[in-house]
N, CA, C and O of each residue as an XYZ file, in Angstrom:
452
protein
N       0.815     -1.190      0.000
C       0.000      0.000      0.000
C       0.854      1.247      0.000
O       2.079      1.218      0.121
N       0.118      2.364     -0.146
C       1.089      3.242     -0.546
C       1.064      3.847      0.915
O      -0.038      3.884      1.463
N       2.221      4.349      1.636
C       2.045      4.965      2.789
C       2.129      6.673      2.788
O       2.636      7.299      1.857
N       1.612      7.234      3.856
C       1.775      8.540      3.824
C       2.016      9.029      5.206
O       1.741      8.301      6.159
N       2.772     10.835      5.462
C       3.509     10.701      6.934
C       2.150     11.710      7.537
O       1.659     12.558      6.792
N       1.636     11.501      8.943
C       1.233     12.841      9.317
C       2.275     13.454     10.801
O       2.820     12.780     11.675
N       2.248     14.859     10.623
C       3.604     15.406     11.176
C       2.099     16.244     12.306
O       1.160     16.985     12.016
N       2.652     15.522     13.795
C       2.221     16.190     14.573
C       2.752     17.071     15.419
O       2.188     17.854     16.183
N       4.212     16.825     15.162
C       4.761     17.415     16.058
C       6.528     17.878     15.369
O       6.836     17.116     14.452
N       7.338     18.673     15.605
C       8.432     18.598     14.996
C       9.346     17.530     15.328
O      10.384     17.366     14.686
N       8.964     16.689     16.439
C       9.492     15.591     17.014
C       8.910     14.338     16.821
O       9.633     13.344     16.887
N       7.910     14.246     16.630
C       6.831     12.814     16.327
C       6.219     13.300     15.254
O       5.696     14.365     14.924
N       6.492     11.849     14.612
C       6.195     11.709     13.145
C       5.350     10.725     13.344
O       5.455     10.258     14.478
N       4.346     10.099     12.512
C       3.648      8.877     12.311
C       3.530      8.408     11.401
O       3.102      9.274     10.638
N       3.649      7.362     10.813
C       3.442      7.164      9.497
C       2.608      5.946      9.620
O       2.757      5.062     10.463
N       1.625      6.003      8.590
C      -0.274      5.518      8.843
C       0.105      4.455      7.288
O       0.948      4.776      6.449
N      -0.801      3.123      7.226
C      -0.589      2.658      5.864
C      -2.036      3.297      5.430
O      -2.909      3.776      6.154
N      -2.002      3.168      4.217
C      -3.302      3.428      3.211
C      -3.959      1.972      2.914
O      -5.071      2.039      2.390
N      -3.599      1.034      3.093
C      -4.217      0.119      2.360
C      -5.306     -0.040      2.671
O      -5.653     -0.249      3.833
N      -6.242      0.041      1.473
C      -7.615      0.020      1.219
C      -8.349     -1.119      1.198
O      -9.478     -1.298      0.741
N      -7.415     -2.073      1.874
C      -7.687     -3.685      2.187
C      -8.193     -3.608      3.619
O      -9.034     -4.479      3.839
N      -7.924     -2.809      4.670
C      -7.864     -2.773      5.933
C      -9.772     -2.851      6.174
O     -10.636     -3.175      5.358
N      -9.868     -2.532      7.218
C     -10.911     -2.655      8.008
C     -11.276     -0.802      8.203
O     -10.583     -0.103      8.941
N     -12.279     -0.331      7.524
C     -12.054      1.075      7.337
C     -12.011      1.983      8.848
O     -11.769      3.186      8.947
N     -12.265      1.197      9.762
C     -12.021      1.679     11.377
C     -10.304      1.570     11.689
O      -9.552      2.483     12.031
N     -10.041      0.382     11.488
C      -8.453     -0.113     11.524
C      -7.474      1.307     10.959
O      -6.462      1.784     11.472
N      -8.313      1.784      9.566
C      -7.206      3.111      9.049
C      -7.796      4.336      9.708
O      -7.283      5.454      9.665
N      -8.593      4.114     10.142
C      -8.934      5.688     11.401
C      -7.702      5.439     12.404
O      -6.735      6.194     12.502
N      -7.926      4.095     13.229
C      -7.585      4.381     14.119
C      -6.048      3.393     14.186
O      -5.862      2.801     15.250
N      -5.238      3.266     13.342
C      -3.446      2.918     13.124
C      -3.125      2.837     14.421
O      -2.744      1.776     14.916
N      -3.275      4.224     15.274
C      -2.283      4.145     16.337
C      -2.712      3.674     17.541
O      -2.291      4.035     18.640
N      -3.600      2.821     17.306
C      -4.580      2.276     18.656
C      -4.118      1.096     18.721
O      -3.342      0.955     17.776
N      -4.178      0.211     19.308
C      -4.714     -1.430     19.943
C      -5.761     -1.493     19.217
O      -6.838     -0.954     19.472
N      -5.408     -2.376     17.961
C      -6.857     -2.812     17.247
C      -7.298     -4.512     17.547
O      -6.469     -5.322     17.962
N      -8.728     -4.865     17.259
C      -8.302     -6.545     17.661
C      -9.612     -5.958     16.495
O     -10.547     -5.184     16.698
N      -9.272     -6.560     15.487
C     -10.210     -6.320     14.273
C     -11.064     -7.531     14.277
O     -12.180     -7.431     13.767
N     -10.735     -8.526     14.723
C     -11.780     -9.615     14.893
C     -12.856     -9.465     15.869
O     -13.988     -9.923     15.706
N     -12.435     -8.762     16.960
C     -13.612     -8.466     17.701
C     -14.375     -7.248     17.231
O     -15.586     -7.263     17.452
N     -13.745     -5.959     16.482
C     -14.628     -5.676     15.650
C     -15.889     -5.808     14.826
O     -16.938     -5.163     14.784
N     -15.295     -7.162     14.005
C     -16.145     -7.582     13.235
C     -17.254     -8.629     13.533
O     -18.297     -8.843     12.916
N     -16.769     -9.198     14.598
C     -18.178     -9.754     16.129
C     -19.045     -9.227     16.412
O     -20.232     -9.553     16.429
N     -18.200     -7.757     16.839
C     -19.293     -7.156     17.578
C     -20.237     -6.331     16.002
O     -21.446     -6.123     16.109
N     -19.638     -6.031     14.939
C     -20.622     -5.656     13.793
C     -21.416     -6.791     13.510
O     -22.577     -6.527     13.196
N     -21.074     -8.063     13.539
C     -22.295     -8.954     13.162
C     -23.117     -9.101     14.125
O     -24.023     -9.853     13.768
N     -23.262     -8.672     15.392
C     -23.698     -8.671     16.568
C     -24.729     -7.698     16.815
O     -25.605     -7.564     17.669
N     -24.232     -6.858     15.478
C     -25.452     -5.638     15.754
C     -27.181     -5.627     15.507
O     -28.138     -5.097     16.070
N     -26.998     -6.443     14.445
C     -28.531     -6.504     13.762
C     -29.383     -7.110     15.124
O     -30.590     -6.882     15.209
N     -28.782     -7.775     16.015
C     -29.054     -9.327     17.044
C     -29.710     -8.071     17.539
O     -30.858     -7.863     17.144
N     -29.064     -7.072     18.468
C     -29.023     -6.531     19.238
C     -30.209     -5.153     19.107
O     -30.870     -4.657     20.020
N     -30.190     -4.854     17.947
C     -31.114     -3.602     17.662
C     -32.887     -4.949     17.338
O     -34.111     -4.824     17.379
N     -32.086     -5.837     17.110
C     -33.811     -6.551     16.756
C     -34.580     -7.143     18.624
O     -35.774     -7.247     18.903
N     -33.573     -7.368     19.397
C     -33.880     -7.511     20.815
C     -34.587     -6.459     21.521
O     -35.656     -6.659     22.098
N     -33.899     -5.156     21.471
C     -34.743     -3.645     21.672
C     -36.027     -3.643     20.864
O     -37.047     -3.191     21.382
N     -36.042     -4.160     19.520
C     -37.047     -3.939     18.719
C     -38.326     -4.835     18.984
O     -39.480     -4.702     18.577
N     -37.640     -5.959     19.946
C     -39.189     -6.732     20.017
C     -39.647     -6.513     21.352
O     -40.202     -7.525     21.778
N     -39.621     -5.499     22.237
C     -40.390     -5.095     22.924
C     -41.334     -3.764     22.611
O     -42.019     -3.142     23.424
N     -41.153     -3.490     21.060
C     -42.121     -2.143     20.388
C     -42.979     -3.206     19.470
O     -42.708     -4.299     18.973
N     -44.258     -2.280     19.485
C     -45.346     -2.899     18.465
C     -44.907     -2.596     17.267
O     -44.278     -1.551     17.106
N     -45.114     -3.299     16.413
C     -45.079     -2.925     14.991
C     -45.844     -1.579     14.805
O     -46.773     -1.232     15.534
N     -45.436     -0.965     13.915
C     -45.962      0.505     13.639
C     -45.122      1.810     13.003
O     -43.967      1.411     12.855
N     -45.217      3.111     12.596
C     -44.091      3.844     12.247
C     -43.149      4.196     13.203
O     -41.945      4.181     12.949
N     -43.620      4.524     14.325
C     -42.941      4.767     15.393
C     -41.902      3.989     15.434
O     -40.752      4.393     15.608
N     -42.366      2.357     15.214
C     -40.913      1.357     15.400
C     -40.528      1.624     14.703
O     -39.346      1.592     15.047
N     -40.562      2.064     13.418
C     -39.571      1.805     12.073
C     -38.650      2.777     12.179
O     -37.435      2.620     12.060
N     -39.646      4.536     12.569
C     -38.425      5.264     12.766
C     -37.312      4.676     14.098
O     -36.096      4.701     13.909
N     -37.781      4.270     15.146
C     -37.084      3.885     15.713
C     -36.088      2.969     15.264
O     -34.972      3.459     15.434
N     -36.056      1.949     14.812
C     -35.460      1.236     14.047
C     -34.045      1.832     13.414
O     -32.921      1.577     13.849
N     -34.386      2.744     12.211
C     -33.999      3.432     11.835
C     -32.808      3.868     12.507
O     -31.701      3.592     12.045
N     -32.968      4.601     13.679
C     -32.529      5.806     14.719
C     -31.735      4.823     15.293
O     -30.615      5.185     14.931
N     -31.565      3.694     16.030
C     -30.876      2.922     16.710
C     -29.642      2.248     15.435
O     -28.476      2.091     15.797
N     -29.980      1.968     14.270
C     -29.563      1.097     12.862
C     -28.429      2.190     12.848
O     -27.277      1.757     12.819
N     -28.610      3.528     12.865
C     -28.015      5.182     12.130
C     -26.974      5.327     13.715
O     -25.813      5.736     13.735
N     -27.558      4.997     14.592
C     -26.700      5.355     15.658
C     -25.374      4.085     15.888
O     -24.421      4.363     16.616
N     -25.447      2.883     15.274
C     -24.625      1.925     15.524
C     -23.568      1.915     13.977
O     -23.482      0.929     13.244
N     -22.960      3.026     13.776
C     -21.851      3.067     12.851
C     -20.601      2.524     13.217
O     -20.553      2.278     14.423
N     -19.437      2.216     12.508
C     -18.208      1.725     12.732
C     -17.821      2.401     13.676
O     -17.709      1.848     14.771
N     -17.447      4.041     13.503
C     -16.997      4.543     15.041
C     -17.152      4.338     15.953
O     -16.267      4.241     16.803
N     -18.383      4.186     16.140
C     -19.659      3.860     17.608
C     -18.984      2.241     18.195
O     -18.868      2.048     19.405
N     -18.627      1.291     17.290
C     -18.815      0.304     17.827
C     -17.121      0.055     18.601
O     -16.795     -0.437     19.681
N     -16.394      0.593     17.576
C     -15.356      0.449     17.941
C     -14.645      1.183     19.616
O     -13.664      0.801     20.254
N     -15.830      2.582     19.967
C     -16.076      3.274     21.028
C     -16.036      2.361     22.124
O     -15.257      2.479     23.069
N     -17.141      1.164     21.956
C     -17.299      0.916     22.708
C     -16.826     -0.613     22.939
O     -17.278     -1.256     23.886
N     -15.774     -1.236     21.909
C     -15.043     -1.846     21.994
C     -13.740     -1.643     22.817
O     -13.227     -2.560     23.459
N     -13.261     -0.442     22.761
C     -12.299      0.431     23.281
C     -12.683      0.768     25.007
O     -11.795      1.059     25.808
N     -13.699      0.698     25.271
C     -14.318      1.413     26.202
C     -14.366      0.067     27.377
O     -14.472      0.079     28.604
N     -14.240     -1.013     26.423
C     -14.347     -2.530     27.254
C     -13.382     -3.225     26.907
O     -13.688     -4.416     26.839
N     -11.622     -2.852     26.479
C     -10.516     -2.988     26.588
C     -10.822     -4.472     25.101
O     -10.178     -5.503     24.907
N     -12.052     -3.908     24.349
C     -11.740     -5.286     22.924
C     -12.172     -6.178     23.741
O     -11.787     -7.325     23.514
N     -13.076     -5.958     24.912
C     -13.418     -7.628     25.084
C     -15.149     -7.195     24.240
O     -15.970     -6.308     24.473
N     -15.106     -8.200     23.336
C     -16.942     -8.374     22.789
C     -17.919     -8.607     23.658
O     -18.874     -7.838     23.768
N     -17.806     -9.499     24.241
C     -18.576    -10.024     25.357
C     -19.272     -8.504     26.335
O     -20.415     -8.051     26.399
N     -18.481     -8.242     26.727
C     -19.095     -6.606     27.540
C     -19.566     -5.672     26.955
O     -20.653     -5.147     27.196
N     -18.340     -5.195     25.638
C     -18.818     -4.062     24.659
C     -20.465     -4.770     24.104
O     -21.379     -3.960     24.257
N     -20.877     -6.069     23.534
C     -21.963     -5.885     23.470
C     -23.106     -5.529     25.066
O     -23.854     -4.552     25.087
N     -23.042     -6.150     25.800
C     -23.717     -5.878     26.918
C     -23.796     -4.396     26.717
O     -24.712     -3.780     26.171
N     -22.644     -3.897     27.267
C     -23.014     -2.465     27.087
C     -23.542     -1.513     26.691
O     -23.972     -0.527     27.290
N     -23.517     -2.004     24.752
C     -24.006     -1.666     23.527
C     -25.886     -1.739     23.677
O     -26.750     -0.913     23.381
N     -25.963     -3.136     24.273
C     -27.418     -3.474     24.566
C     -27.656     -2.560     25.543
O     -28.762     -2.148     25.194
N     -27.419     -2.061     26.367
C     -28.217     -1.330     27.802
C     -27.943     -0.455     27.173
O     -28.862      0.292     27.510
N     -27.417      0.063     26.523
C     -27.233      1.476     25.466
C     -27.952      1.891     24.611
O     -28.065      3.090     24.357
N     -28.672      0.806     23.916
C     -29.729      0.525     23.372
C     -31.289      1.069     23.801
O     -32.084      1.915     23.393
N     -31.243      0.369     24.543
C     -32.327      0.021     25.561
C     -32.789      1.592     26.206
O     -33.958      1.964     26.310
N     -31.849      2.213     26.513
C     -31.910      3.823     26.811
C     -31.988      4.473     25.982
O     -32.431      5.615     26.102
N     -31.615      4.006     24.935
C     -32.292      5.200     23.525
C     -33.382      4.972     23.121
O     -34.042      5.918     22.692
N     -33.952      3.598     23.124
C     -35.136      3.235     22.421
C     -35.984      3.967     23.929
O     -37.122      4.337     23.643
N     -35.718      4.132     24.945
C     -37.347      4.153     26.036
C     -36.597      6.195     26.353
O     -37.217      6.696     27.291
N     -36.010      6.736     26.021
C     -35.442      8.074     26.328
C     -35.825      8.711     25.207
O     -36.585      9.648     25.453
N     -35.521      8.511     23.779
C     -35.178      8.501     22.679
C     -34.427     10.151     22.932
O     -35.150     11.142     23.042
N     -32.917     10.243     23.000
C     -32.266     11.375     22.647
C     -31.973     11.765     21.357
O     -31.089     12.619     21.285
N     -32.464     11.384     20.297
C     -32.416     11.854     18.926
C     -33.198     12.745     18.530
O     -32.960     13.504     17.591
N     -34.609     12.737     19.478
C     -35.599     13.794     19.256
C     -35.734     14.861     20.171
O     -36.737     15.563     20.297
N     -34.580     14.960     20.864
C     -34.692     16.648     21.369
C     -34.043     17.328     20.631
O     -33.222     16.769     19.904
N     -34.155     18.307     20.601
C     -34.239     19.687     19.805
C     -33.556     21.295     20.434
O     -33.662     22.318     19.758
């Protein structure tokens, strides 16, 4: 891959790969502790998890936007947050992810204003 430098400092240099093979969280975050397999756990883990919140709502628009709103809130950044947040263990980051859930769907903070 082709590499490129970013200069943060006149003393620290970093140099990041480009390869467009990576895991597109993996090239955000180069200078982290990545465990890209638990990454990709906890992304297949997601649909599980937003459909568990989802079957305590009736069918209706309300769920769908909801749906929606929880689907839009669980992006690559987000997950990896909270992969990070539970030292890459899956097992917790989902727990977490779920009670995280669970407070958006019965709070909903997307609709204040």
């Amino acid at each position: 891959g082709t590499n490129f430098r970013l200069t943060f400092s006149k003393r620290k240099v970093i140099t990041r790969n480009k390869d467009p093979h990576l895991c597109p969280i993996r090239r955000l975050h180069m200078d982290l502790p990545f465990n890209e397999g638990g990454y990709l756990q906890l992304r297949a883990m997601a649909p599980d998890l937003v459909g568990e919140v989802m079957a305590r709502y009736p069918p209706g628009q309300e769920a769908d936007d909801l749906r929606l709103s929880l689907q839009a809130y669980l992006d690559d950044a987000m997950l990896v947050r909270f992969l990070r947040a539970r030292d890459w263990d899956v097992q917790k980051a989902a727990s977490m992810l779920s009670n995280t859930l669970l407070w958006r769907a019965s709070d909903r903070p997307d609709l204040i204003t």
